[in-house]
C-alpha positions as a Markdown table, in Angstrom:
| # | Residue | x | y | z |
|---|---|---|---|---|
| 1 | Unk | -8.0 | -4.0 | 12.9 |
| 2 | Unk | -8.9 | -7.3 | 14.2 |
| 3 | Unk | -7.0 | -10.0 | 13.4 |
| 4 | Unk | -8.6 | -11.9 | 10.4 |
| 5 | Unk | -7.7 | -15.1 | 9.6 |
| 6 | Unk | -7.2 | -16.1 | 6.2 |
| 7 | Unk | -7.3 | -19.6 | 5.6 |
| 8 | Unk | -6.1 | -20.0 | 2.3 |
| 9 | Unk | -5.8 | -24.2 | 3.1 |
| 10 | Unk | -9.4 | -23.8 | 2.7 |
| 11 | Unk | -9.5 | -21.9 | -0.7 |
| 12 | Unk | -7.1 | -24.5 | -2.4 |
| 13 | Unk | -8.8 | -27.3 | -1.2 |
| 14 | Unk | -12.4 | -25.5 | -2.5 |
| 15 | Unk | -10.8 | -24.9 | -5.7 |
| 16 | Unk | -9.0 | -27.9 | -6.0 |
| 17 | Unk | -12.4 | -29.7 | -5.8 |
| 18 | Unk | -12.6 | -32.6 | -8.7 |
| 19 | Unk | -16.3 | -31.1 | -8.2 |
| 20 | Unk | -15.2 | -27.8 | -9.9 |
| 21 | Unk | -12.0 | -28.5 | -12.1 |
| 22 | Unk | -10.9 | -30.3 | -15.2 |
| 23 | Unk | -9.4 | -34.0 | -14.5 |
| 24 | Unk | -5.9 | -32.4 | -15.5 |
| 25 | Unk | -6.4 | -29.7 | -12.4 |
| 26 | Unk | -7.7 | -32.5 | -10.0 |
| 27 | Unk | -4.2 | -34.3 | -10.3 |
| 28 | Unk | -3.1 | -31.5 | -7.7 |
| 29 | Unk | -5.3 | -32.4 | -5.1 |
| 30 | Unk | -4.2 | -32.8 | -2.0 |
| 31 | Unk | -5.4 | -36.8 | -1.0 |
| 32 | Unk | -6.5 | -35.8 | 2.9 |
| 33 | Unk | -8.4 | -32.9 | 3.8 |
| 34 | Unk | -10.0 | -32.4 | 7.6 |
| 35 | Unk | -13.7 | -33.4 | 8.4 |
| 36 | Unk | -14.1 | -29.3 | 9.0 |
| 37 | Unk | -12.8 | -29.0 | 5.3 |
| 38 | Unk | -15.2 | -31.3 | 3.3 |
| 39 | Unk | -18.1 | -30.3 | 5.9 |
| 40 | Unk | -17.4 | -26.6 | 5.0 |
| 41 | Unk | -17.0 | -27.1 | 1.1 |
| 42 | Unk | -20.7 | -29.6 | 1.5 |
| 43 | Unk | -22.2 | -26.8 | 3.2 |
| 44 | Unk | -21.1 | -24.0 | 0.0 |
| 45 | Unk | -21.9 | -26.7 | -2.9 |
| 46 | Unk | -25.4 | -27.1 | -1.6 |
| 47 | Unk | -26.6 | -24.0 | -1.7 |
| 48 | Unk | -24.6 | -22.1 | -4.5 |
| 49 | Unk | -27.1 | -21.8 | -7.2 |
| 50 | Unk | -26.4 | -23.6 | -10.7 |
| 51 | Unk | -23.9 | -22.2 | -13.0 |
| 52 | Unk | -22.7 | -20.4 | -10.1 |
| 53 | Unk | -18.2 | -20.3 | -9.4 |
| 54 | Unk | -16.2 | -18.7 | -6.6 |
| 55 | Unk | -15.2 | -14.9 | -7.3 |
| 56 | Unk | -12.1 | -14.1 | -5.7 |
| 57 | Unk | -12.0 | -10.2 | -4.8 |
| 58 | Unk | -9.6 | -8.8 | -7.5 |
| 59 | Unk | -7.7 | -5.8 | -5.5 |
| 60 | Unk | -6.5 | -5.6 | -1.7 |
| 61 | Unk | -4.7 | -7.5 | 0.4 |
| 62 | Unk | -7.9 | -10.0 | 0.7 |
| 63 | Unk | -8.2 | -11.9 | -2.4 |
| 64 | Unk | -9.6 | -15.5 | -1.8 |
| 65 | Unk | -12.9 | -16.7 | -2.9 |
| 66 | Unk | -13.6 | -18.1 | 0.8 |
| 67 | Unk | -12.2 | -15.9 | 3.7 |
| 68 | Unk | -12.3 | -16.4 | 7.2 |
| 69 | Unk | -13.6 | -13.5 | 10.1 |
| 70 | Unk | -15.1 | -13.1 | 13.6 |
| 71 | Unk | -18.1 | -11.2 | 12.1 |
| 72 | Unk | -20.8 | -12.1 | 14.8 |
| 73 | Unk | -18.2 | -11.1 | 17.6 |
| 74 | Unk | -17.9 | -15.1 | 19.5 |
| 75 | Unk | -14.7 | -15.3 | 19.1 |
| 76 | Unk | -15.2 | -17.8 | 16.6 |
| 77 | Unk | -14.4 | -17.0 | 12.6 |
| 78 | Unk | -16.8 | -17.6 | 10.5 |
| 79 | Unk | -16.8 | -18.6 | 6.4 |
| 80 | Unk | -17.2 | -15.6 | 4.3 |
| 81 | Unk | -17.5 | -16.7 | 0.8 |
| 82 | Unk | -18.0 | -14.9 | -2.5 |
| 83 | Unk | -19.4 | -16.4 | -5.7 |
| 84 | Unk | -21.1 | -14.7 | -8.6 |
| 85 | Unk | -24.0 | -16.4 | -10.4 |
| 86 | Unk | -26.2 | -15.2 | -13.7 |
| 87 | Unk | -29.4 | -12.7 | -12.8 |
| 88 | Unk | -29.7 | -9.1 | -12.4 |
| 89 | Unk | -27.9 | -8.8 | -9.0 |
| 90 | Unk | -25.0 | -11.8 | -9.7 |
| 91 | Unk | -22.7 | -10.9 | -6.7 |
| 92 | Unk | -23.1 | -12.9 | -4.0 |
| 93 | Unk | -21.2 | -12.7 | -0.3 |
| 94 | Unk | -22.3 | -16.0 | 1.6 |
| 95 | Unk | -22.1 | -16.0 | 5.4 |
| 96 | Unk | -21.5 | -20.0 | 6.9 |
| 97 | Unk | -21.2 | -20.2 | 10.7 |
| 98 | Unk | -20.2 | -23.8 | 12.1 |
| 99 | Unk | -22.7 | -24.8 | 14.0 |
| 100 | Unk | -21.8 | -28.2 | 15.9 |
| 101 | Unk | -19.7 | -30.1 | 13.4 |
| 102 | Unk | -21.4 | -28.9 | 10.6 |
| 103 | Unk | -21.5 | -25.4 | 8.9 |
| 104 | Unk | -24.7 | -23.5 | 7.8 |
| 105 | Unk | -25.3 | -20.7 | 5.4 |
| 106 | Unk | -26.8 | -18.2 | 7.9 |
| 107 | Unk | -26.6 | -15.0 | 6.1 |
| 108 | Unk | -26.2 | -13.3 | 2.6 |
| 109 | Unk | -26.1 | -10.3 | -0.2 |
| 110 | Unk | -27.1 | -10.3 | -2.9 |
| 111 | Unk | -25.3 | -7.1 | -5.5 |
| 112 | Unk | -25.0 | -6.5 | -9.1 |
| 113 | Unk | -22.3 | -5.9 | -10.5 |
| 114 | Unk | -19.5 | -7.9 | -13.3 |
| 115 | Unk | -16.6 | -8.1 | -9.8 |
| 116 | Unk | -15.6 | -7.9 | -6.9 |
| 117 | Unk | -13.4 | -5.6 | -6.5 |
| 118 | Unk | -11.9 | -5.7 | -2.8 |
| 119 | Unk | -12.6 | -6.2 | 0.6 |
| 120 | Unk | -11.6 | -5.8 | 4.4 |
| 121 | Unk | -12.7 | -6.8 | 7.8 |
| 122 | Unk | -12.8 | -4.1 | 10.3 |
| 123 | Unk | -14.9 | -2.9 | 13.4 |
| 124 | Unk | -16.7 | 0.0 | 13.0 |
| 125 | Unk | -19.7 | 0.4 | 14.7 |
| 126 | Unk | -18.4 | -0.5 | 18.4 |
| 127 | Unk | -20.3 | -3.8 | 18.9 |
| 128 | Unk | -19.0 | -7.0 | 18.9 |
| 129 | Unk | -17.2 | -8.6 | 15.6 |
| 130 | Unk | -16.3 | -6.8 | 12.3 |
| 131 | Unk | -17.9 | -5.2 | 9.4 |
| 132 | Unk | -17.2 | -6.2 | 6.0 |
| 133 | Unk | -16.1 | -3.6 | 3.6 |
| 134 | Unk | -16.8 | -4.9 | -0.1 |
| 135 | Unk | -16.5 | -3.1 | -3.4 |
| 136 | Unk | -18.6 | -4.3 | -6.3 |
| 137 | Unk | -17.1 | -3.2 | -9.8 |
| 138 | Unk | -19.8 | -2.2 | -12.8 |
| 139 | Unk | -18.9 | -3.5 | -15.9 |
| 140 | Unk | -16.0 | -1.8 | -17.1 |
| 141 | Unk | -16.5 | 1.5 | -15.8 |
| 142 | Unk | -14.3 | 3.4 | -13.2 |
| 143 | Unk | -17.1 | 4.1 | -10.7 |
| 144 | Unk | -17.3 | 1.1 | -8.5 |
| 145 | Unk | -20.1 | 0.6 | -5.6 |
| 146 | Unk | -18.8 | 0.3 | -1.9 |
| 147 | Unk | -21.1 | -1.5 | 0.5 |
| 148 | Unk | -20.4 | -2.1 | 4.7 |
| 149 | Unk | -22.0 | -4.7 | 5.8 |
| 150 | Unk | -22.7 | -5.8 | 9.7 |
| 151 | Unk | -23.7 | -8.9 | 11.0 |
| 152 | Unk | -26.9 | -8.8 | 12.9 |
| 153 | Unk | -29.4 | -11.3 | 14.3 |
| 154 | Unk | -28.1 | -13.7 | 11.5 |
| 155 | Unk | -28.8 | -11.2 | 9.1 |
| 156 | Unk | -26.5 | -9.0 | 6.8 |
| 157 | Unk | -27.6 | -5.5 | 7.3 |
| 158 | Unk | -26.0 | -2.9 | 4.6 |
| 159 | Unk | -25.3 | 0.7 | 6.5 |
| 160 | Unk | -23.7 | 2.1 | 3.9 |
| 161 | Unk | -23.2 | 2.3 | 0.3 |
| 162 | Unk | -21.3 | 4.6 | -2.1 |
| 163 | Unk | -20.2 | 5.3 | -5.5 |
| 164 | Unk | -16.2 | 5.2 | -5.2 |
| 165 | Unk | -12.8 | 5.0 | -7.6 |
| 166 | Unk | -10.8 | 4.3 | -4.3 |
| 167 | Unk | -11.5 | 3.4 | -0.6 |
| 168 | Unk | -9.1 | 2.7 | 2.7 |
| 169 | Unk | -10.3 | 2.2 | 6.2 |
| 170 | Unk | -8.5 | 4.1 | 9.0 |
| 171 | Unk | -9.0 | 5.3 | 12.5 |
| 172 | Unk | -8.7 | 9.0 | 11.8 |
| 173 | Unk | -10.6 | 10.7 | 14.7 |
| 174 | Unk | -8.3 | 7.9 | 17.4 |
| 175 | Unk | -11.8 | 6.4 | 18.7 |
| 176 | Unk | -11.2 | 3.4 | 18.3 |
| 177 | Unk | -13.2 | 2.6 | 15.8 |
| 178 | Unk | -12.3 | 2.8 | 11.8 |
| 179 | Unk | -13.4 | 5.1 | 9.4 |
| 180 | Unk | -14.1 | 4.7 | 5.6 |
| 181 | Unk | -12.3 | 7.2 | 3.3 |
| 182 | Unk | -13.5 | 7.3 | -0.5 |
| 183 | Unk | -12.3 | 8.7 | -3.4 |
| 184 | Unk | -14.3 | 9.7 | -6.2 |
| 185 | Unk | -15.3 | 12.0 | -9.5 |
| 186 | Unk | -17.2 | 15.3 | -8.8 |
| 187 | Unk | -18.8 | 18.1 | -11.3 |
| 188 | Unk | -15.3 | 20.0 | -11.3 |
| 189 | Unk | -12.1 | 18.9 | -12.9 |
| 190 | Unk | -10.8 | 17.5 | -9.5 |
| 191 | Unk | -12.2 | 14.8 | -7.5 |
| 192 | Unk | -13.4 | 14.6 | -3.7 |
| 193 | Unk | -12.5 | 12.5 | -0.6 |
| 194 | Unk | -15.2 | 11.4 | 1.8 |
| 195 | Unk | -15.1 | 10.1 | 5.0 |
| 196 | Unk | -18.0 | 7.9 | 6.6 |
| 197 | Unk | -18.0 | 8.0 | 10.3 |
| 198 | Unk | -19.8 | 6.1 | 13.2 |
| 199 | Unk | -21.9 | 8.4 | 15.0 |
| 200 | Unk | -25.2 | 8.4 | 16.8 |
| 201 | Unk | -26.1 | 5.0 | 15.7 |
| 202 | Unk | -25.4 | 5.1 | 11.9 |
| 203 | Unk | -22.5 | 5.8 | 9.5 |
| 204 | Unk | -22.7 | 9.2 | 8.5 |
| 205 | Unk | -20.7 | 11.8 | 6.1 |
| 206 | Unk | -18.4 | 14.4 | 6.9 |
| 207 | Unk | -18.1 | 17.1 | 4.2 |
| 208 | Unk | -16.5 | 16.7 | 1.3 |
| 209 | Unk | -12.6 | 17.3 | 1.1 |
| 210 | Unk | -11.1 | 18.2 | -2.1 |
| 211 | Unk | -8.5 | 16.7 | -4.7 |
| 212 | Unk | -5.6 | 18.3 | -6.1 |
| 213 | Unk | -6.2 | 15.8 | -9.4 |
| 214 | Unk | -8.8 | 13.9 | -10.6 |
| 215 | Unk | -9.5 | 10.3 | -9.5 |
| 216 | Unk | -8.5 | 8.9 | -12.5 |
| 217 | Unk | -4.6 | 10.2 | -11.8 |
| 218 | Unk | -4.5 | 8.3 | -8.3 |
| 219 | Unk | -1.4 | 6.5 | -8.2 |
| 220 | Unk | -1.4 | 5.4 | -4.4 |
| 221 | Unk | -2.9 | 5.3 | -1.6 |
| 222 | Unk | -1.5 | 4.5 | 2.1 |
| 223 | Unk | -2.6 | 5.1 | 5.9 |
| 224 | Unk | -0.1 | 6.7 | 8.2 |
| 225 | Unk | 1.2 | 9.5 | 10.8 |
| 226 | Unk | 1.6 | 12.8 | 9.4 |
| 227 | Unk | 2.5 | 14.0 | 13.1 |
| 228 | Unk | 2.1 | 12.5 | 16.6 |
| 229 | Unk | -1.2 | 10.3 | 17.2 |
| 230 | Unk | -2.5 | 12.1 | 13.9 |
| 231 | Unk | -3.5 | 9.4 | 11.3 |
| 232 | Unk | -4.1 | 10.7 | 8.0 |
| 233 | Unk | -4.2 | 9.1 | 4.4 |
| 234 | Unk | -2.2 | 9.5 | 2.1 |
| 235 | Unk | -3.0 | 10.1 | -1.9 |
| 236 | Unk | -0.2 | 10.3 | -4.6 |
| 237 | Unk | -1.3 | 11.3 | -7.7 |
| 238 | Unk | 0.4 | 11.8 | -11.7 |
| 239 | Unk | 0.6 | 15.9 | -11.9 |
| 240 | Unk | 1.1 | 17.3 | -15.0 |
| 241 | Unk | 3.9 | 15.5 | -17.3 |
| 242 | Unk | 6.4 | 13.8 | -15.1 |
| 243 | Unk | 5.4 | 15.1 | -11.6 |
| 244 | Unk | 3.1 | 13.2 | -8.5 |
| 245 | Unk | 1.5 | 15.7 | -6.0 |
| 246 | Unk | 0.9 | 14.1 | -2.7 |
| 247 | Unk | -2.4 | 14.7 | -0.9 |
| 248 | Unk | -2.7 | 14.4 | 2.9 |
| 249 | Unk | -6.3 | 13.4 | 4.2 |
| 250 | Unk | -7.2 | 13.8 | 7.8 |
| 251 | Unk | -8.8 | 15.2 | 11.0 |
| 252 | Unk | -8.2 | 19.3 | 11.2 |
| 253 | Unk | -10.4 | 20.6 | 14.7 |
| 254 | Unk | -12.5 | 17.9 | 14.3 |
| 255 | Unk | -13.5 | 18.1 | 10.4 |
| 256 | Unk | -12.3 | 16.2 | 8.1 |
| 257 | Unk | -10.2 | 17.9 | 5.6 |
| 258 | Unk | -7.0 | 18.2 | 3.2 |
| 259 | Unk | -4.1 | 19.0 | 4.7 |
| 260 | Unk | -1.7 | 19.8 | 2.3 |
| 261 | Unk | -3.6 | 21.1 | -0.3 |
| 262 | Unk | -3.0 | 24.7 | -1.6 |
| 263 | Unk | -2.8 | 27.0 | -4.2 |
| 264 | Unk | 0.7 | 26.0 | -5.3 |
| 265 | Unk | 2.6 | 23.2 | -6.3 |
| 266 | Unk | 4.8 | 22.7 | -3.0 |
| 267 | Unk | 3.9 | 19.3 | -2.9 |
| 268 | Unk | 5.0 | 18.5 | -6.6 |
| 269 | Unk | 7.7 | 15.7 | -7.0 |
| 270 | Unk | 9.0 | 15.2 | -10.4 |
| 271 | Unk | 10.1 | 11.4 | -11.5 |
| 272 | Unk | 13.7 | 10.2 | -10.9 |
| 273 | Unk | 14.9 | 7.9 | -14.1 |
| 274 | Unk | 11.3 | 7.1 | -14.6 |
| 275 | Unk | 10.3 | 6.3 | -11.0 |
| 276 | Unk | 7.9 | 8.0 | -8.9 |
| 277 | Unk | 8.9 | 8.9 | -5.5 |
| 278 | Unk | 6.3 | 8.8 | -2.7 |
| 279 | Unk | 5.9 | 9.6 | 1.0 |
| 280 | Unk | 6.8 | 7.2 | 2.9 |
| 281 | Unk | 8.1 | 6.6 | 6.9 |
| 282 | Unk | 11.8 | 6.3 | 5.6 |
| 283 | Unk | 13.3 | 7.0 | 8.5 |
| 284 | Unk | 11.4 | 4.8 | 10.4 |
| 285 | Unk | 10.1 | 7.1 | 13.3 |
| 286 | Unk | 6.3 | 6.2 | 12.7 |
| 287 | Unk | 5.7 | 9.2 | 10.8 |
| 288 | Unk | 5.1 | 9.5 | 7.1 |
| 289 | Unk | 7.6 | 12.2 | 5.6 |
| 290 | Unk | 7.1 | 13.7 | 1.8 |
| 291 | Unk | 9.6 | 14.0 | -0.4 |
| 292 | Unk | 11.5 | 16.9 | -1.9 |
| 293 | Unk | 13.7 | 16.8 | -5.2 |
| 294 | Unk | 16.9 | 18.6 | -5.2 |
| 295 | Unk | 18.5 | 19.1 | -8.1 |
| 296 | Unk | 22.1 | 18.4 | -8.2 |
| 297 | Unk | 24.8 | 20.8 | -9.8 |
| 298 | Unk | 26.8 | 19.3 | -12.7 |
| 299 | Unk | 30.6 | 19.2 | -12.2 |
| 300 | Unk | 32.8 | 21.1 | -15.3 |
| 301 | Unk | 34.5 | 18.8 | -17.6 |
| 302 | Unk | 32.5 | 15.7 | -15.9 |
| 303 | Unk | 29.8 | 15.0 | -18.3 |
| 304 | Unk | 28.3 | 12.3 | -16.2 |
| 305 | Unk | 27.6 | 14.5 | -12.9 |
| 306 | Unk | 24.7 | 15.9 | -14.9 |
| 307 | Unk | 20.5 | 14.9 | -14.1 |
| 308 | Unk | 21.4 | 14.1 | -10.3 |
| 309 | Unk | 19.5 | 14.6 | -7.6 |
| 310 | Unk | 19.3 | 14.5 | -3.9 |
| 311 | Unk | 15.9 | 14.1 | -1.6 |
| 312 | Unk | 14.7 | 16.3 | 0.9 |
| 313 | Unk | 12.1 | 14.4 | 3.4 |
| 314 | Unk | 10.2 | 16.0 | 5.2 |
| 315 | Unk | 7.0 | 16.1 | 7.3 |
| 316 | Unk | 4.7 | 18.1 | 7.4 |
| 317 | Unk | 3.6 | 20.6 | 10.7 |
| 318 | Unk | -0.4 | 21.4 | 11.9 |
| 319 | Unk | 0.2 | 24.6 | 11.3 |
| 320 | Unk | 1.6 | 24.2 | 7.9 |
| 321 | Unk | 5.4 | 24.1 | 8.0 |
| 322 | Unk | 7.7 | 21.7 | 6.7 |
| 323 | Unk | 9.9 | 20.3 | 9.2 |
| 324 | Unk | 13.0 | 18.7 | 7.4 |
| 325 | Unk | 13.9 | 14.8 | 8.6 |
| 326 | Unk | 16.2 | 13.7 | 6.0 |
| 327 | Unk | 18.9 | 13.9 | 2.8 |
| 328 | Unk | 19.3 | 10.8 | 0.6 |
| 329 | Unk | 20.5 | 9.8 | -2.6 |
| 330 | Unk | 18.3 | 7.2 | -4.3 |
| 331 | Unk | 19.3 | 5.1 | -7.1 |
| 332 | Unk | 16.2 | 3.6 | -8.0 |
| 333 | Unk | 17.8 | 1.1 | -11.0 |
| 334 | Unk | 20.3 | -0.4 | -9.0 |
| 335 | Unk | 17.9 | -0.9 | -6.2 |
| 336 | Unk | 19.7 | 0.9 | -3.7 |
| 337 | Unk | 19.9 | 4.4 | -1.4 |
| 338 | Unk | 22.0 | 6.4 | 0.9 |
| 339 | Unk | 20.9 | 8.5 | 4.0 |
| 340 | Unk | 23.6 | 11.4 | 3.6 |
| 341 | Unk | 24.3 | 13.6 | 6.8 |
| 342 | Unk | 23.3 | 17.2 | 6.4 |
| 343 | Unk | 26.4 | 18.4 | 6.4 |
| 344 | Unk | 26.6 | 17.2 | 2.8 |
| 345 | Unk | 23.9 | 18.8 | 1.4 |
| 346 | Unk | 25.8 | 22.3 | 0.4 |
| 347 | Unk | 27.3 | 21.8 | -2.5 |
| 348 | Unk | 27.3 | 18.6 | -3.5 |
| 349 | Unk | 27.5 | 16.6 | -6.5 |
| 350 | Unk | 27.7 | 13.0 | -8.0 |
| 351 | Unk | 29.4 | 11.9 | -11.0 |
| 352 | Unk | 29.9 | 8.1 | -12.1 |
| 353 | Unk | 33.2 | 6.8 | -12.5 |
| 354 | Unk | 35.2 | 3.1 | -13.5 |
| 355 | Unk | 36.4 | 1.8 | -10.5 |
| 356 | Unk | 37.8 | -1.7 | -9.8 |
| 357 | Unk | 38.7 | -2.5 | -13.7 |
| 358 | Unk | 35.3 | -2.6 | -14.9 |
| 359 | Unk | 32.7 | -1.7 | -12.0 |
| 360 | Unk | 30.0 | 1.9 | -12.5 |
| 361 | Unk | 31.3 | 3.6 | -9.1 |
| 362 | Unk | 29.3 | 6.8 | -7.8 |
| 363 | Unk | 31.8 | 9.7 | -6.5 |
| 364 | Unk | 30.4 | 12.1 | -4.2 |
| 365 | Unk | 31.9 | 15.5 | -4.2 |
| 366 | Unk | 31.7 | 18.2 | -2.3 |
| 367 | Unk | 32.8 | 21.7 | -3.7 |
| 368 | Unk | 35.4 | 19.9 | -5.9 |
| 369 | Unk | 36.7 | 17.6 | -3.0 |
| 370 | Unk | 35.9 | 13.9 | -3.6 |
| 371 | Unk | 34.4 | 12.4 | -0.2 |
| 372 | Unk | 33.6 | 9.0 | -1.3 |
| 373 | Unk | 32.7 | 6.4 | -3.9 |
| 374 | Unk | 30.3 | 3.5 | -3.7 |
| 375 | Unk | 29.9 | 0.5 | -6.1 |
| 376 | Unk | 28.7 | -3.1 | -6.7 |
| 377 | Unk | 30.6 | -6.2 | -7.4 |
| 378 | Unk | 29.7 | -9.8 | -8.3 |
| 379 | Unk | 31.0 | -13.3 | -9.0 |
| 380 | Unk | 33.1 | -15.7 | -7.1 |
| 381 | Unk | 36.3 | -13.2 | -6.5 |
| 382 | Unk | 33.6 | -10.6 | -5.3 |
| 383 | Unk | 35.2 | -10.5 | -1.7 |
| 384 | Unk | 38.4 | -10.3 | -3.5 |
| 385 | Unk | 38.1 | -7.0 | -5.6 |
| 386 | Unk | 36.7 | -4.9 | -2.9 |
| 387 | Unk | 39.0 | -6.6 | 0.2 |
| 388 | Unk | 40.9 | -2.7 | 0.4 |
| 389 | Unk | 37.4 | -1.3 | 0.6 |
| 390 | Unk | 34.3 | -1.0 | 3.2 |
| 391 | Unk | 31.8 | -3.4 | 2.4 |
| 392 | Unk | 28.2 | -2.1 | 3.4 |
| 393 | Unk | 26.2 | -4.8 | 2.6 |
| 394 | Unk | 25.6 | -8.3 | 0.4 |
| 395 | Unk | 22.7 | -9.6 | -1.3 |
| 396 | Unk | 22.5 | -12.9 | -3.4 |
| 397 | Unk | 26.0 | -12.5 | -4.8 |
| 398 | Unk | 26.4 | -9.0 | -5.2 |
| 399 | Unk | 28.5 | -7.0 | -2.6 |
| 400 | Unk | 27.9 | -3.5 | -2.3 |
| 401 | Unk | 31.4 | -1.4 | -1.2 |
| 402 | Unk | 32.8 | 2.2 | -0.5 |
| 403 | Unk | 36.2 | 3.7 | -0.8 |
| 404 | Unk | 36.2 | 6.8 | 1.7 |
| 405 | Unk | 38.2 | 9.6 | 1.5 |
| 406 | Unk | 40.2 | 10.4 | 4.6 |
| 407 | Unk | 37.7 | 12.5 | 7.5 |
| 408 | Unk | 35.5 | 11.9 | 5.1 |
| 409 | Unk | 32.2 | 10.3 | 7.0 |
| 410 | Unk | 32.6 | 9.2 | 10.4 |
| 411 | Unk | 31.9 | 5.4 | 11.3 |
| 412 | Unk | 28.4 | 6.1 | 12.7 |
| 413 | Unk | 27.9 | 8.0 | 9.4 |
| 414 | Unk | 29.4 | 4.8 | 7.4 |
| 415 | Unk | 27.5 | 2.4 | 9.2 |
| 416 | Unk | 24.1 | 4.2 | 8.7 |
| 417 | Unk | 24.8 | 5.2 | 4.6 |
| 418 | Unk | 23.3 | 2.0 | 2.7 |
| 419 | Unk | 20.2 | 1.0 | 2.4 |
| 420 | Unk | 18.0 | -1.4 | 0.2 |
| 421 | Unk | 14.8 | 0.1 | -1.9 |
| 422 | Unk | 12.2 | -1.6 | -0.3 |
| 423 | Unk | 9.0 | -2.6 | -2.4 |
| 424 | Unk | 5.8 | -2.5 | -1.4 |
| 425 | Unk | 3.7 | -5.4 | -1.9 |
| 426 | Unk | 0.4 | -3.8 | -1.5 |
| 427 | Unk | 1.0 | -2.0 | -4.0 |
| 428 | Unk | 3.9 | -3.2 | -5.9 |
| 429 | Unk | 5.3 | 0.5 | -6.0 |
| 430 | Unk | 8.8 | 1.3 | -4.5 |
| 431 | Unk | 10.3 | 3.4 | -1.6 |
C-alpha cells in the first residue's frame, strides 16, 4: 500500500473552526494555524453546500473527515474530504488539489446513503496514484454499498460497486497490485466471499467462494500468510454456541477460493473463559497459524485443575495438512501467555495454588510431577516477595515470577516462556 498520509493537524483545525462549533468548543483552538491550513479549510467552506458538516468514516483505520493521498500519482497528496449534505444522494467525497498556494475542488461523488462507513487508499489498477475504496452505509441495514474510485483527467471515475457486509484489500494473486475481497449475504444460509481483480483494463469478479457462516456471525477479519508468499484473508466467525470457525480466503491454481472449508468442523475453536481465540502469526514467522483447543486433564483431589486448556497452533498445508508450530497456555484475564516446549504437551495439567502468602500461583504438572509455578506480585516490596524466584517480566508495578522445579525447563526454555496478550487495535480483539 502506498503510504498515505494522514494529517490529522488538518482535521482538528477544520473542526476546531469557530466557523463550525459552539463558542464553548472554539476555546480549544489552536491561536496559529499555517497559510496552507486556512487556504485549505477556505477552499472546503466555499463550496460545501448549506447545511452541509464533515462525516468522518465510522470503521477502519481511516476515520477523519479530511484525509490526505497521492491519488493523481505527482507525488503530491492531495485533500480528500467527506461531508454529507440533505438530498437524495447526501454523501459527498470532495477531491482538493493545491494548485499554487491555493487549493481547488477538482473532483467529486456524489452517493446516497445515512454514512460512511470506511475507507482505504490503495493502487489497483497499475497506473499512477491510488484508488479510493469507500463504503457507503444504508440506513440501518447490514448491506452496505462499496464503491472504488480512480482519479482520472480531474475526474472521479467509479469502476466498481457492490453490495457488501465486509471488505479488505490485499494482494492475493502477488502482482503487485491489490485486490478487493467482500463479504456478503446469498440465497443459502451461508454467505459468499468475492474478490474483484484488475484485469484487461477493468475490475472484474472471480467466482464466488463460500462461507462456513453467515455474514452476520463475522467476528474478524485480517490479511496474512497462510504459507510462503501465499496471502490469504482471514475470516473468524461465532459457530454454533460458544465456538468461532476460521475461514481462510485465497488464491488456489489461480481461482480464488476457500481454503479451509470442509465438511467438518476441524477448524472449530471453542471460547476460553469467555474469549475467543483467533489465528494469528504468534510465533512471529510471517505466517498466520490457527488455533487448536486442548483440553486439559483434571488432577484427583485438586479441584482447581479442572476447565484448563492448552493451544495447539498450527498452519495450515496447500495440500490440506495441518502442520503443528506451537503449544501455549493462555490466560486470557490476567493478560498473559506461555509458549510451552513440546515436550510438555503429554500429560500435562494445571491447577492454581496460594503461593507467596496471598498470591493465585499456576503449577504445571506433568504426570503427577510439579515442573513449575508462575504468579504475579504488586506493590512497593514486589521485588522483595519474589527475590528467591525467576522474574520473567514487569509491567507498571506488577512483576510476573516462576519458581522452577529442578531440570525442570532449561534457560533457553525460561527465557522464551512469558509473553504479554497483545491487543489488536484494529480491531480491539485480543491474541
Amino acid at each position: 500500500m502506498k503510504k498515505i498520509g494522514i494529517i490529522a493537524m488538518i482535521c482538528a483545525l477544520l473542526l476546531l473552526s469557530a466557523c463550525l462549533l459552539d463558542p464553548a468548543e472554539s476555546l480549544y483552538a489552536i491561536p496559529a494555524r499555517s497559510q496552507d491550513y486556512n487556504n485549505l479549510q477556505a477552499a472546503i467552506e466555499s463550496v460545501m453546500p448549506n447545511g452541509a458538516a464533515y462525516s468522518a468514516p465510522i470503521a477502519g483505520e481511516n476515520q477523519q473527515p479530511v484525509q490526505m493521498a497521492d491519488i493523481d500519482g505527482d507525488q503530491q497528496d492531495e485533500a480528500i474530504v467527506y461531508w454529507k449534505s440533505n438530498g437524495d444522494l447526501p454523501l459527498t467525497v470532495s477531491i482538493f488539489d493545491k494548485r499554487g498556494d491555493q487549493y481547488e475542488l477538482i473532483a467529486k461523488a456524489e452517493g446516497a446513503g445515512s454514512a460512511f462507513d470506511h475507507v482505504q487508499y490503495v493502487e489497483i489498477d497499475g497506473y499512477p496514484g491510488s484508488e479510493i475504496v469507500v463504503g457507503r452505509q444504508i440506513s440501518d441495514q447490514v448491506t452496505q454499498t462499496l464503491y472504488v474510485y480512480s482519479l482520472e483527467n480531474d475526474a472521479l471515475t467509479e469502476i466498481m460497486s457492490a453490495n457488501y457486509s465486509e471488505f479488505i484489500t490485499t494482494d492475493l494473486d502477488a502482482n503487485g497490485l491489490y485486490d478487493v475481497v467482500l463479504l456478503h449475504s446469498s440465497d443459502a444460509q451461508n454467505g459468499v466471499a468475492e474478490c474483484y481483480r484488475w484485469n484487461d483494463g477493468q475490475l472484474t469478479r472471480d467466482r464466488e467462494a463460500r462461507m462456513s457462516t453467515p455474514v452476520s456471525a463475522v467476528r474478524r477479519m485480517i490479511v496474512g500468510q497462510v504459507w510462503k508468499d501465499s496471502p490469504a484473508v482471514f475470516v473468524a466467525s461465532e459457530y454454533g454456541e460458544g465456538m468461532i470457525v476460521t475461514d481462510i480466503f485465497g488464491m488456489h491454481g489461480g481461482v480464488f477460493t476457500n481454503l479451509s472449508l470442509s465438511d467438518d468442523t476441524d477448524t472449530a475453536v471453542s471460547t476460553i473463559r469467555d474469549y475467543y481465540v483467533y489465528s494469528c502469526d504468534i510465533d512471529e514467522d510471517g505466517l498466520i497459524e490457527l488455533p487448536h483447543l486442548i483440553e486439559l486433564p483434571a488432577i484427583r483431589g485438586e479441584e482447581t485443575s479442572g476447565d484448563q486448556t492448552v493451544i495447539r497452533w498450527y498452519n495450515l498445508q496447500p495440500d490440506g495438512a495441518e502442520r503443528e508450530k506451537l503449544l501455549t497456555y493462555h490466560n486470557y484475564s490476567a493478560g498473559w501467555y506461555l509458549k510451552l516446549p513440546d515436550r510438555l504437551a503429554d500429560g500435562l495439567a494445571v491447577k492454581l495454588t496460594s503461593v507467596l502468602e496471598t498470591n493465585r500461583g499456576y503449577t504445571f504438572v506433568q504426570k503427577g510431577k510439579e515442573l513449575f509455578t508462575l504468579t504475579s506480585v504488586n506493590g512497593e516490596n514486589a521485588a522483595d516477595k519474589v527475590a528467591d524466584w525467576t522474574v520473567l517480566a514487569a509491567k507498571g508495578d506488577t512483576i510476573y515470577a516462576v519458581k522452577i522445579e529442578k531440570n525442570a525447563l532449561s534457560e533457553e526454555e525460561t527465557n522464551d516462556l512469558f509473553h504479554f496478550i497483545q491487543v489488536d487495535w484494529k480491531t480491539g480483539e485480543t491474541n
